[in-house]
N, CA, C and O atoms as a MOPAC input file, in Angstrom:
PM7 MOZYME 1SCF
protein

 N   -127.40400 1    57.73100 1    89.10500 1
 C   -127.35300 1    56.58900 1    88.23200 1
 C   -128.04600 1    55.36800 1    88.82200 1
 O   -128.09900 1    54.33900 1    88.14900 1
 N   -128.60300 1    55.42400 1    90.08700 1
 C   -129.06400 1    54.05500 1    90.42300 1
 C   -130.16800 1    53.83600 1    89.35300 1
 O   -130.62500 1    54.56400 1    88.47200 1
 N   -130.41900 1    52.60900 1    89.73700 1
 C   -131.74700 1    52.21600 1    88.67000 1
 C   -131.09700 1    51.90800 1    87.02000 1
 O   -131.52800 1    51.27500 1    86.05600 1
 N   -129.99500 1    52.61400 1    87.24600 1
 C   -129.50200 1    51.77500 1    85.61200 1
 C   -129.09900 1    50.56700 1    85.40600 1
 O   -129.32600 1    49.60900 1    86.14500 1
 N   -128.55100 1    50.55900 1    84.50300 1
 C   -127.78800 1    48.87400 1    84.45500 1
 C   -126.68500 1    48.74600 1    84.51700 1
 O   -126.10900 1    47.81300 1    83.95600 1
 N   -125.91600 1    49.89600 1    85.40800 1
 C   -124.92100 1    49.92400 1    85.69400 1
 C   -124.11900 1    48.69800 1    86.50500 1
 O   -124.86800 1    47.79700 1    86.88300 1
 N   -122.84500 1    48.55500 1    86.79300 1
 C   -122.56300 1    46.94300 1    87.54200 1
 C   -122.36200 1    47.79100 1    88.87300 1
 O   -122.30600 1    49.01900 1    88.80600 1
 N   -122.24400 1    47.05300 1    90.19400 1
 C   -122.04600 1    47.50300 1    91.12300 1
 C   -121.44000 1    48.11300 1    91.43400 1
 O   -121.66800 1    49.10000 1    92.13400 1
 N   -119.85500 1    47.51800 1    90.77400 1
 C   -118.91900 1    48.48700 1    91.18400 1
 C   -119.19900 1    49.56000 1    91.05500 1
 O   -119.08300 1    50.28900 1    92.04100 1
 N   -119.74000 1    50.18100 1    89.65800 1
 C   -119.53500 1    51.35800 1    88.82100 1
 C   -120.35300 1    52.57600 1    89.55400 1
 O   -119.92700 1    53.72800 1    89.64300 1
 N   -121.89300 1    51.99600 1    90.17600 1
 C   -122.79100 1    52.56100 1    91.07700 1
 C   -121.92700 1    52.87500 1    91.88300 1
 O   -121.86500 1    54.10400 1    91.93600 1
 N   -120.86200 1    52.15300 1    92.88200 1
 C   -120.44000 1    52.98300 1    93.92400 1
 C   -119.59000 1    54.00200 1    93.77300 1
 O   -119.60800 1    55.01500 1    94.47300 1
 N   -118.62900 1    53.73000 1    92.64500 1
 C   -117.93100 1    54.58100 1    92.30900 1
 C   -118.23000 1    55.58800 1    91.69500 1
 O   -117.32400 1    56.37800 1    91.43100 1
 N   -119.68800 1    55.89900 1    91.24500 1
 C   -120.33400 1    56.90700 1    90.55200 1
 C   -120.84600 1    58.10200 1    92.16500 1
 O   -120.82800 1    59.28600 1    92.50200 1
 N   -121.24300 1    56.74500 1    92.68000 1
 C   -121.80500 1    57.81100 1    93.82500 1
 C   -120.73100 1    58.50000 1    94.95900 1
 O   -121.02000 1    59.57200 1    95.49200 1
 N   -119.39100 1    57.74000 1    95.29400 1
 C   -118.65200 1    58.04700 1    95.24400 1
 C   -117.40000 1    58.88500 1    94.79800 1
 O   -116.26400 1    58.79800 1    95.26600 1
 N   -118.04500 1    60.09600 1    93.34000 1
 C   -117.21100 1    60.33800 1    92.35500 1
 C   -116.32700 1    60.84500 1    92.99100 1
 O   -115.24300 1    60.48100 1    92.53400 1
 N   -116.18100 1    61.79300 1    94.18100 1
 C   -114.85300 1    62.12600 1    94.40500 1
 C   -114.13200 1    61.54000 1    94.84200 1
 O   -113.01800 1    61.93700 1    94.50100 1
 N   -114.08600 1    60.42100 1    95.71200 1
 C   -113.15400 1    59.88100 1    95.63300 1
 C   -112.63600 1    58.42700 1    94.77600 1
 O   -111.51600 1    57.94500 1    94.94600 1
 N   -113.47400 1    57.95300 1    94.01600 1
 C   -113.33700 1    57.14900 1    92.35400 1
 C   -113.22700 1    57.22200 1    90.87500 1
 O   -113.03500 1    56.41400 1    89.96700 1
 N   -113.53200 1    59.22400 1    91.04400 1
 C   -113.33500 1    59.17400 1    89.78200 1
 C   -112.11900 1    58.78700 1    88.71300 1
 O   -112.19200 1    58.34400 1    87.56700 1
 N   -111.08600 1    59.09600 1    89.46000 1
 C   -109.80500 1    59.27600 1    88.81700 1
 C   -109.03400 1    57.85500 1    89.17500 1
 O   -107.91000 1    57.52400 1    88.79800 1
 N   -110.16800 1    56.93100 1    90.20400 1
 C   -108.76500 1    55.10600 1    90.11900 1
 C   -109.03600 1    54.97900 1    88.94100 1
 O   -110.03000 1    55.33600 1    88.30900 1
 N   -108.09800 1    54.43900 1    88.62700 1
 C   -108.11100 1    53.64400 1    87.09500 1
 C   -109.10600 1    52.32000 1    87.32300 1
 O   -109.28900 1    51.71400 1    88.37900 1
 N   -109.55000 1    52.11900 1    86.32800 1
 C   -110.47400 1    50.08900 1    86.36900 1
 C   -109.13900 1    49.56300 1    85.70300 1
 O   -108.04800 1    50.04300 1    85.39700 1
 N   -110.02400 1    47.85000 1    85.60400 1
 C   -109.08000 1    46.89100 1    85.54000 1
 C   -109.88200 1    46.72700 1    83.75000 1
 O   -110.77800 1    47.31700 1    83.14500 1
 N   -109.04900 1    45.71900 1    83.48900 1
 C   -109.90400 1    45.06600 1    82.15300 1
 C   -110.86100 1    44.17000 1    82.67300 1
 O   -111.94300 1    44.15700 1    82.08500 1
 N   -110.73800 1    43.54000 1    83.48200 1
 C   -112.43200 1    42.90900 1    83.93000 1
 C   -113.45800 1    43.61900 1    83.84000 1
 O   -114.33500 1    43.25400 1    83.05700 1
 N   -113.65300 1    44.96800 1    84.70400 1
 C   -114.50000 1    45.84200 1    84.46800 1
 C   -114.98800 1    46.50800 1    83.08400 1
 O   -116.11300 1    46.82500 1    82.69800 1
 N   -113.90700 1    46.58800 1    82.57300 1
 C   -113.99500 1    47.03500 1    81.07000 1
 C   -115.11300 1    46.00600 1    80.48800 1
 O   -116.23000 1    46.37400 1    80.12400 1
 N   -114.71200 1    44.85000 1    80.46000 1
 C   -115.17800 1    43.75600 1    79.68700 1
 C   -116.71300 1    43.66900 1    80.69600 1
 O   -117.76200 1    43.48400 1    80.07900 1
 N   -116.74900 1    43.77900 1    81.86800 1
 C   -118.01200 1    43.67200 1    82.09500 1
 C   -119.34300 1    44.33600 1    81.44700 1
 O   -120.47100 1    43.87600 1    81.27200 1
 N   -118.59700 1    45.96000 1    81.07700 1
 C   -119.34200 1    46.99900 1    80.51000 1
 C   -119.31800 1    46.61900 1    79.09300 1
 O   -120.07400 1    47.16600 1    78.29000 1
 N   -118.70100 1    45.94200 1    78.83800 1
 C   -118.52500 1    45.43600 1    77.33700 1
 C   -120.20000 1    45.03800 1    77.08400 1
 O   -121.15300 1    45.43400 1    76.41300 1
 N   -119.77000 1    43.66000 1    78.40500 1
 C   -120.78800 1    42.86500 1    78.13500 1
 C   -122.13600 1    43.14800 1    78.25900 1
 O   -123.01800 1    42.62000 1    77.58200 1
 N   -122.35700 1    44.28300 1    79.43600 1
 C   -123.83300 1    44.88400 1    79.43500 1
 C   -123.98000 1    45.11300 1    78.01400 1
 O   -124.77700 1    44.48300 1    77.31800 1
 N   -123.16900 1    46.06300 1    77.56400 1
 C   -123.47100 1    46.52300 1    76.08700 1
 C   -124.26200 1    46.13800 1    75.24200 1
 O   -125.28700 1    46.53700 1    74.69000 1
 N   -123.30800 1    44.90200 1    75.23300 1
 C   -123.69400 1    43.94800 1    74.09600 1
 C   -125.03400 1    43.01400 1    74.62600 1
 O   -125.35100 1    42.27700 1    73.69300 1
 N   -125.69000 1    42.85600 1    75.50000 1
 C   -126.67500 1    42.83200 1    76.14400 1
 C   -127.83400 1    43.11600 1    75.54900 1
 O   -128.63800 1    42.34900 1    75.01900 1
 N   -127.87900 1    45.00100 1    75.75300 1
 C   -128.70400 1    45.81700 1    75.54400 1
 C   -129.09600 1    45.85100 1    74.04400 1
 O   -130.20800 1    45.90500 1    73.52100 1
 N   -127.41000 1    45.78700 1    73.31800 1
 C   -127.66700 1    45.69500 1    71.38400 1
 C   -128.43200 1    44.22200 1    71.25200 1
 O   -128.87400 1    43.51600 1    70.34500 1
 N   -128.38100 1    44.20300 1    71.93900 1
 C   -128.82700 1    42.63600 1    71.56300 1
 C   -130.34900 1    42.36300 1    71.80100 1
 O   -130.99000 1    41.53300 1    71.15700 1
 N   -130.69100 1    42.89200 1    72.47100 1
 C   -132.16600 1    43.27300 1    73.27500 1
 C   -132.96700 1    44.57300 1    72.31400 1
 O   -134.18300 1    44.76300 1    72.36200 1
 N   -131.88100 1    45.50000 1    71.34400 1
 C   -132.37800 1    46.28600 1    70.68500 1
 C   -132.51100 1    47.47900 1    71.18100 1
 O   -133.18200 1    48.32100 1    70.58400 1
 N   -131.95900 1    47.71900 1    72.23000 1
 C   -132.23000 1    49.14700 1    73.06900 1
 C   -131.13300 1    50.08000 1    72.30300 1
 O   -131.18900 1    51.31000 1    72.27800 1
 N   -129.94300 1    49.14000 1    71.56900 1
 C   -128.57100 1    50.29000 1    71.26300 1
 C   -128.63500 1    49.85100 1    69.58300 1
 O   -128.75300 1    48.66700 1    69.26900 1
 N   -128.52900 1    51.13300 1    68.37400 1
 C   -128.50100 1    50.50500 1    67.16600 1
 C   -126.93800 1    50.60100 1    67.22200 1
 O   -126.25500 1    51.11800 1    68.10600 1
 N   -126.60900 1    50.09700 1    66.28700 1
 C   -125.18000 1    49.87000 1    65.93700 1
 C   -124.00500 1    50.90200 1    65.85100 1
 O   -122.88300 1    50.71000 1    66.32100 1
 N   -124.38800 1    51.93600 1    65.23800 1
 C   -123.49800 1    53.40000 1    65.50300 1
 C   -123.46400 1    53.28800 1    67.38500 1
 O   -122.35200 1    53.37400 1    67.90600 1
 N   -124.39400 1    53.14600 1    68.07500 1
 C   -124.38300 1    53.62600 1    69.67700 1
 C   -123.90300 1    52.58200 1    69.62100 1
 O   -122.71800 1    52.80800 1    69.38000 1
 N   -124.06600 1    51.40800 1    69.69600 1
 C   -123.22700 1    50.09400 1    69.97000 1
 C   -121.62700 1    50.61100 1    70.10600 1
 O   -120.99600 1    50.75000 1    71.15400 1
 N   -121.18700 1    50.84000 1    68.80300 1
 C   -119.69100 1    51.07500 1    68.64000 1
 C   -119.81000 1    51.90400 1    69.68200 1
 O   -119.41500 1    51.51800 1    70.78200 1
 N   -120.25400 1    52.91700 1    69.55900 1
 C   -119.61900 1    54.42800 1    69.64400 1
 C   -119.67900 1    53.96900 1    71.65500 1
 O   -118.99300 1    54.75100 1    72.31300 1
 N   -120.11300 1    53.30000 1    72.16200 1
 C   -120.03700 1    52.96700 1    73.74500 1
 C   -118.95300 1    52.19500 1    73.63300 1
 O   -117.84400 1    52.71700 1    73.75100 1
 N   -119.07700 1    50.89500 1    73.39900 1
 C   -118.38700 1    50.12900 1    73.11100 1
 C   -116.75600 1    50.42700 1    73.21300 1
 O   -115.91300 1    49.83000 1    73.88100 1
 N   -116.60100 1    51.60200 1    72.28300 1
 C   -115.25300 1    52.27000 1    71.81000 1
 C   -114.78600 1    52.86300 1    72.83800 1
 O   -113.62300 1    52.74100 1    73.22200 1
 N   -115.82600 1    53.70000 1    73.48800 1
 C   -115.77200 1    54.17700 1    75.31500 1
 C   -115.16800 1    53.54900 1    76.31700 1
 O   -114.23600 1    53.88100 1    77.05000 1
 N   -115.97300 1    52.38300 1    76.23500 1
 C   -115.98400 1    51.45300 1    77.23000 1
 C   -114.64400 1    50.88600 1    77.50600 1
 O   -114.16100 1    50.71700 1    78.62500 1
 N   -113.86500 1    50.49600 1    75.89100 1
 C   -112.52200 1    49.79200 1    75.68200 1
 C   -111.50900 1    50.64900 1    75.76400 1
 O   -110.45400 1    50.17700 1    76.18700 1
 N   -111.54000 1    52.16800 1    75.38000 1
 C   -110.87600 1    52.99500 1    75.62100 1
 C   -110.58300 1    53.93700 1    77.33200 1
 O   -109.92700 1    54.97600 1    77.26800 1
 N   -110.89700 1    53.65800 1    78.15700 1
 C   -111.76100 1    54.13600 1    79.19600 1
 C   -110.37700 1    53.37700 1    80.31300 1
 O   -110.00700 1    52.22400 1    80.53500 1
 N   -109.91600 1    54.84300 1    80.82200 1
 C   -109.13200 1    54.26200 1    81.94200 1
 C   -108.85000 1    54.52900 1    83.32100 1
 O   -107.84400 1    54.14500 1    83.91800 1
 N   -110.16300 1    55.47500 1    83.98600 1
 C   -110.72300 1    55.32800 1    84.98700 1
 C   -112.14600 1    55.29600 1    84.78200 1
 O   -112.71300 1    55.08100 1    83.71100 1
 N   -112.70800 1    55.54200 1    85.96500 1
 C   -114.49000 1    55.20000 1    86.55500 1
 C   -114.88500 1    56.58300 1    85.93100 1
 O   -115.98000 1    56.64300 1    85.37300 1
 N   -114.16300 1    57.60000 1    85.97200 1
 C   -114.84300 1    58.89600 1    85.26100 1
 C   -114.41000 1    58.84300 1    83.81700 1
 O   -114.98000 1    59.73500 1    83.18800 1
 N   -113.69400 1    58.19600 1    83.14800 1
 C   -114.28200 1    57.64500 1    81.66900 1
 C   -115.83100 1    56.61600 1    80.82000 1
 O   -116.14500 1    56.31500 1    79.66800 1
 N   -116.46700 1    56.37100 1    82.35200 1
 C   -117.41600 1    55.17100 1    81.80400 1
 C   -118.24500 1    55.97900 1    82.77800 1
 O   -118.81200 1    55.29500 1    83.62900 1
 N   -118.43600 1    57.27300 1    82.83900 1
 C   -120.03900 1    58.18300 1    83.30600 1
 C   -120.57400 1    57.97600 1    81.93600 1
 O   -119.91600 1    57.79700 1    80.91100 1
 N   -122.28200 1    58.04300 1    82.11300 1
 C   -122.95400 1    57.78800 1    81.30800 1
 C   -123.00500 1    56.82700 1    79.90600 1
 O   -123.70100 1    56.72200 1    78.89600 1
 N   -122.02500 1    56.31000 1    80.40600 1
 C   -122.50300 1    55.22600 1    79.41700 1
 C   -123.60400 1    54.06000 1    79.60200 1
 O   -124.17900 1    53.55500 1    78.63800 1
 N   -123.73200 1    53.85200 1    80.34500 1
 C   -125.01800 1    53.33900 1    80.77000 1
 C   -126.90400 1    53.95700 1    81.21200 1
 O   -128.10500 1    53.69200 1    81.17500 1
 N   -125.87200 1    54.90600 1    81.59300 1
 C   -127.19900 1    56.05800 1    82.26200 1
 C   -128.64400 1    55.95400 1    81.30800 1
 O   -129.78900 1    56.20200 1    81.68700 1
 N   -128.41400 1    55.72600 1    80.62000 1
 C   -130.33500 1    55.61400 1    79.80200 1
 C   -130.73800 1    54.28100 1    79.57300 1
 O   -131.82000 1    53.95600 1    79.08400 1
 N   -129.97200 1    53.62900 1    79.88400 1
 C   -130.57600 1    52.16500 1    79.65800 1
 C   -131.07300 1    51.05500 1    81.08500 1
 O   -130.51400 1    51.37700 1    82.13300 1
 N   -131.90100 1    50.00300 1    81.17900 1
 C   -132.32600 1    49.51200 1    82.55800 1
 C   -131.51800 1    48.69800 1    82.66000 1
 O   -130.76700 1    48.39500 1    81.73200 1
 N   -131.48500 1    48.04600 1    84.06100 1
 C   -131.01700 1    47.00400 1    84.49800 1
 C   -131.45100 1    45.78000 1    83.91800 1
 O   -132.57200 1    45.40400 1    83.57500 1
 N   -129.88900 1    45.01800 1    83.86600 1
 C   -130.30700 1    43.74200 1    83.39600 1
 C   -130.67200 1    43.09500 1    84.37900 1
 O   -130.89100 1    43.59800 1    85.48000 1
 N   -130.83100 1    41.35800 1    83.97500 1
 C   -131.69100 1    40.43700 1    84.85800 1
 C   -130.22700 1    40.17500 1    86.03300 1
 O   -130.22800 1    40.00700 1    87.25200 1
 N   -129.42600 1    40.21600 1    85.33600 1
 C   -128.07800 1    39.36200 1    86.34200 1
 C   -127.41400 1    40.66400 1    87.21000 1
 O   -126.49600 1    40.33000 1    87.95900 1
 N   -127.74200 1    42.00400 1    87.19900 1
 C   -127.98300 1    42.66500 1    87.85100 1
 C   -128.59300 1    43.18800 1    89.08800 1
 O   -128.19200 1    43.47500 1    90.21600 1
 N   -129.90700 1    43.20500 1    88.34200 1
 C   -131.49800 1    42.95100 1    89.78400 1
 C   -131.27100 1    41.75800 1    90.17900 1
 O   -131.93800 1    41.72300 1    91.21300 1
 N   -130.75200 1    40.67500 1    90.06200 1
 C   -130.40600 1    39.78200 1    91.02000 1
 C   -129.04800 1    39.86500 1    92.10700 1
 O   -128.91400 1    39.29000 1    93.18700 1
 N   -128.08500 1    40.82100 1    91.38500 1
 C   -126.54400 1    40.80800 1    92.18700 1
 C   -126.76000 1    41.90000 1    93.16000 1
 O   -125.91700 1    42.20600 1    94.00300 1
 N   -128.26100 1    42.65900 1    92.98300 1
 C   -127.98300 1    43.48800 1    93.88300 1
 C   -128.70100 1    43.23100 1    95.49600 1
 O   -128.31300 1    43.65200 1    96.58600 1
 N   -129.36200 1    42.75300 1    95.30300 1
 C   -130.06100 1    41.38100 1    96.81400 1
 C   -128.46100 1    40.53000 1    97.23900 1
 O   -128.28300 1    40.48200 1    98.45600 1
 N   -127.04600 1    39.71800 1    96.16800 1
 C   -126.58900 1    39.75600 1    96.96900 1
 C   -125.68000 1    40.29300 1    97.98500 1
 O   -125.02200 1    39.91800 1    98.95600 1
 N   -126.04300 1    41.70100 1    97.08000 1
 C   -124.03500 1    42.71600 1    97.53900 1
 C   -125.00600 1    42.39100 1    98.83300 1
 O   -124.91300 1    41.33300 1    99.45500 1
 N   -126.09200 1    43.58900 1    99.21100 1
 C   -127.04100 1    43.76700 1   100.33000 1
 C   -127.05000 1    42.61400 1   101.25800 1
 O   -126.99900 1    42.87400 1   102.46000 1
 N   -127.10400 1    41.46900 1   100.90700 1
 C   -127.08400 1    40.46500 1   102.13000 1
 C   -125.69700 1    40.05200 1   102.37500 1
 O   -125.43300 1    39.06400 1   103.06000 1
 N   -124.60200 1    40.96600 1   101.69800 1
 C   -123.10100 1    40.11400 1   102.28600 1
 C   -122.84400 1    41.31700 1   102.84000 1
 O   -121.74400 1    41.37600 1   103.38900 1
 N   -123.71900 1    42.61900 1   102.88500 1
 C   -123.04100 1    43.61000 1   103.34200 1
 C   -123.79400 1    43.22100 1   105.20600 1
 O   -123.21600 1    42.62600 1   106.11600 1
 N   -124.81700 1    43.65700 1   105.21100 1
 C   -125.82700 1    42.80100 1   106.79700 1
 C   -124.91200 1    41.45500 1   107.27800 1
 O   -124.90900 1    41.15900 1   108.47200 1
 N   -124.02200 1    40.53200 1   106.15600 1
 C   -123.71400 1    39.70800 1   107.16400 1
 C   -122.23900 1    40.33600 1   107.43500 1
 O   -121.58700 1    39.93700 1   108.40000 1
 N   -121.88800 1    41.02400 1   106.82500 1
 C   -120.92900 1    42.22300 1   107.68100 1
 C   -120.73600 1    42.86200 1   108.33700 1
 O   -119.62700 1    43.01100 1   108.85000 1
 N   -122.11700 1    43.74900 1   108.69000 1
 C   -122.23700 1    44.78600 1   109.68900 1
 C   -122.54800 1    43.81600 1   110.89400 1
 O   -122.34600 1    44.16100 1   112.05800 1
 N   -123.11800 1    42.41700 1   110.49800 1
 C   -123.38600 1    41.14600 1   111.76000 1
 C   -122.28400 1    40.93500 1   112.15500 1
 O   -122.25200 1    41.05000 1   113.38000 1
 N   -121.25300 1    40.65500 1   111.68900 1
 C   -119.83300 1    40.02100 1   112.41200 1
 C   -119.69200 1    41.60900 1   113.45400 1
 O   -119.55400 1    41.43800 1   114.66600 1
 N   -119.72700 1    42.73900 1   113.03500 1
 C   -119.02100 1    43.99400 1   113.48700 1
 C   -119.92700 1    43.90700 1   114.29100 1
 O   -119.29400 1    44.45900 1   115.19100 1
 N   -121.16100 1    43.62300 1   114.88900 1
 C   -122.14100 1    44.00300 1   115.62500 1
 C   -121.60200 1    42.99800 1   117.03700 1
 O   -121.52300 1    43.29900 1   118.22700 1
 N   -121.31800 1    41.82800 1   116.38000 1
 C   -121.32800 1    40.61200 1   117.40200 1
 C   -119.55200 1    40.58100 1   118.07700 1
 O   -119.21100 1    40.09500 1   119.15500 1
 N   -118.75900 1    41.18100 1   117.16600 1
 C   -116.97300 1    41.74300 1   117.25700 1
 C   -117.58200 1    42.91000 1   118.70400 1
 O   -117.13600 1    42.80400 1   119.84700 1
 N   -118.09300 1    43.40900 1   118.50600 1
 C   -118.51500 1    44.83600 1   119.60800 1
 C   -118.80000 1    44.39800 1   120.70900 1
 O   -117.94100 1    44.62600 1   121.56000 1
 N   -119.80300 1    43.77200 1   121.09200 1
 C   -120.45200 1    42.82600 1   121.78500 1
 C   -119.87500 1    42.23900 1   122.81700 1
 O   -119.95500 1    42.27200 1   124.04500 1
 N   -119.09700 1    41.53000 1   121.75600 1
 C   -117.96100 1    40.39500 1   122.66000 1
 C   -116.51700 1    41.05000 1   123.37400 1
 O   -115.80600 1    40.49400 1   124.21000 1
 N   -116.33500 1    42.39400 1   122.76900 1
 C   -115.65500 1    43.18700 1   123.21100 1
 C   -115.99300 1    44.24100 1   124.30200 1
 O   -115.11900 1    44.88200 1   124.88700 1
 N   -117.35800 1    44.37700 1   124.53800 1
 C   -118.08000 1    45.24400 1   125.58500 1
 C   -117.97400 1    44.12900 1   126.92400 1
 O   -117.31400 1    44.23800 1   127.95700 1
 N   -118.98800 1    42.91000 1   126.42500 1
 C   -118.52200 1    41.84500 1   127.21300 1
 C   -117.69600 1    41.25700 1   128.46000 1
 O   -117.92100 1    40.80000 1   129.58100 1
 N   -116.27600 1    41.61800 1   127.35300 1
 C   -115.09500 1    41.31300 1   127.77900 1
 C   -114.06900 1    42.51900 1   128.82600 1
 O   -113.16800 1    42.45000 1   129.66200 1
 N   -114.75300 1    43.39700 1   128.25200 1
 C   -113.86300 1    44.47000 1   128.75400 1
 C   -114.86700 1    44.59300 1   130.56600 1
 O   -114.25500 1    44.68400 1   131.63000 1
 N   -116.42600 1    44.56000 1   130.46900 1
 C   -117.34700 1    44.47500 1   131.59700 1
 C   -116.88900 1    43.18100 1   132.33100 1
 O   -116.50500 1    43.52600 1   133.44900 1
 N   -116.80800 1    42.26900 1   132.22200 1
 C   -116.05100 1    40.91400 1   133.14800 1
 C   -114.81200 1    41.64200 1   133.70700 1
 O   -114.81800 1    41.91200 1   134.90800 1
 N   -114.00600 1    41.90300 1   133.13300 1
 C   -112.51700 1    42.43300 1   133.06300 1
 C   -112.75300 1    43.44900 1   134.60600 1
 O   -112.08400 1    43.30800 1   135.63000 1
 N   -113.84100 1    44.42500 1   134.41000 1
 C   -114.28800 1    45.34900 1   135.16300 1
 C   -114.19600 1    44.88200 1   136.77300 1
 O   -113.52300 1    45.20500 1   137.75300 1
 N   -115.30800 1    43.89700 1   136.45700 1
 C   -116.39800 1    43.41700 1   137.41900 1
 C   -115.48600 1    42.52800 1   138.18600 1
 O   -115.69500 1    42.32500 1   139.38200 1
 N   -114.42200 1    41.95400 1   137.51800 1
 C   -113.48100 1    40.79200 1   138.25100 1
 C   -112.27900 1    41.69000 1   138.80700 1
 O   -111.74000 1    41.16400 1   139.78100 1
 N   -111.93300 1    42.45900 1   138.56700 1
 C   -110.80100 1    43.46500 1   139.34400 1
 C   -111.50900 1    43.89000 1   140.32100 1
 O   -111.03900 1    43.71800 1   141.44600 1
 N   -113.06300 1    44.68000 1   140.16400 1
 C   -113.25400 1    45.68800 1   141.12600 1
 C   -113.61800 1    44.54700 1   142.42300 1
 O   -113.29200 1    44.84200 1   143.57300 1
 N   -114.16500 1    43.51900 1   142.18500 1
 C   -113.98900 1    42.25100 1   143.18000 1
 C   -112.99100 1    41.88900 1   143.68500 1
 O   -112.96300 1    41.85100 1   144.91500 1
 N   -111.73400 1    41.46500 1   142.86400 1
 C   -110.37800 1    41.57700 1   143.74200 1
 C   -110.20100 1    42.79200 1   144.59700 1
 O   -110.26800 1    42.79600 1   145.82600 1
 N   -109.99900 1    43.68900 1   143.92700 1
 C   -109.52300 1    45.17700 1   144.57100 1
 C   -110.59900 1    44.76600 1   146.22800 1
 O   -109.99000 1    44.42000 1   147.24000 1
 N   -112.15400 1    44.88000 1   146.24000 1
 C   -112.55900 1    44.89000 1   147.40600 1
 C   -111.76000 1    43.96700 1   148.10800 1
 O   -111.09900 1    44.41400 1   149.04600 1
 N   -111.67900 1    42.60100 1   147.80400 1
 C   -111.54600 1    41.21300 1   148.80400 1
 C   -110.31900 1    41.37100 1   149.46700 1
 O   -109.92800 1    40.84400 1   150.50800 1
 N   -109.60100 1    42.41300 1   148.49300 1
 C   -107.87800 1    42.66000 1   149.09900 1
 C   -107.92600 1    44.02400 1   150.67000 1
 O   -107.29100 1    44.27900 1   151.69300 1
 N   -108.77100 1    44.37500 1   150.13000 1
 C   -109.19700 1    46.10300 1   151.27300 1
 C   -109.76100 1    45.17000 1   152.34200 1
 O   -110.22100 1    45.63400 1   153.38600 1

């Protein structure tokens, strides 16, 4: 499903299916997929029978494996291709804290080392 206009969440939990298919979503999510929807009808990509007939999906739909393919043939919107530059840069400044958390913990534990095995001699 990448490349659709799927919302983020839904991408991970798609690619994720075994272990997302079966959480339930919230009504936020619901309503998000609402809103692509109505997006796309609006843009002309969905006539009105597909309108409902997703739509009806979408509102009825009470996990992540109720809302497969409902998106799957249609592109990404604009507020999309933009959210996905920022998941990507909050995820890097994540793996940055864990990089610099390691670090300071290698660090710490090497001082720790280096200052005992110095006592230990000065005491011999």
């Amino acid at each position: 499903m990448s490349g659709t206009s799927s919302p983020t969440w839904l991408l991970a939990a798609s690619r994720r299916r075994t272990s997302y298919s079966g959480l339930r979503i919230s009504d936020s999510e619901r309503s998000e997929v609402a809103d692509l929807l109505s997006k796309h009808y609006g843009d002309g990509r969905l006539d009105q029978a597909e309108f409902n007939e997703r739509l009806d999906q979408a509102m009825k739909a009470k996990t992540y494996a109720d809302l497969d393919g409902i998106l799957v043939d249609l592109p990404r919107t604009e507020a999309e291709a933009s959210e996905a530059p920022k998941a990507t840069a909050r995820r890097r400044h994540e793996h940055r804290h864990l990089r610099v958390l390691a670090l300071t913990v290698f660090i710490v534990v090497a001082v720790a080392t280096v200052a005992h095995a110095l006592v230990w001699s000065l005491s011999n």
